[in-house]
C-alpha positions, 0 to 999 in steps of 0.5 A, a space after each residue: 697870737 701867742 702861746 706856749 708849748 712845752 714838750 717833756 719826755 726822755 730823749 728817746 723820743 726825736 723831739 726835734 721832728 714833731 717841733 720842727 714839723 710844727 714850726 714850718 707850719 706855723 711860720 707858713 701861717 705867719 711868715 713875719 712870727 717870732 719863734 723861740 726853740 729852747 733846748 738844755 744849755 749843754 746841747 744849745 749851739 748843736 741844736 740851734 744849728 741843727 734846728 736851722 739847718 734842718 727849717 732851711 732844707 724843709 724850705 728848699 723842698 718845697 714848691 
């Protein structure tokens, strides 16, 4: 299955949470899926690393 889900709204809000919580939990549903996190040009390298780092220790918490 394949959607897409845009997220707008000021960086007040920890978008990162909501979409990372969402991710883990699509990628529990289907372990082999492609996922692809866009985020402005001027903070992507940040975010990417954060995005991954951030998937990996979710992972290591769980069972």
């Amino acid at each position: 299955m394949s959607s897409l889900k845009f997220i707008l709204g000021t960086a007040a809000y920890d978008h990162q949470a909501g979409l990372l919580a969402e991710m883990k939990q699509q990628l529990a549903a289907d372990p082999k899926g492609e996922f692809f996190y866009l985020v402005p040009n001027h903070i992507k390298f940040a975010t990417e690393i954060e995005v991954l780092n951030r998937l990996k220790n979710t992972a290591e918490q769980d069972p």
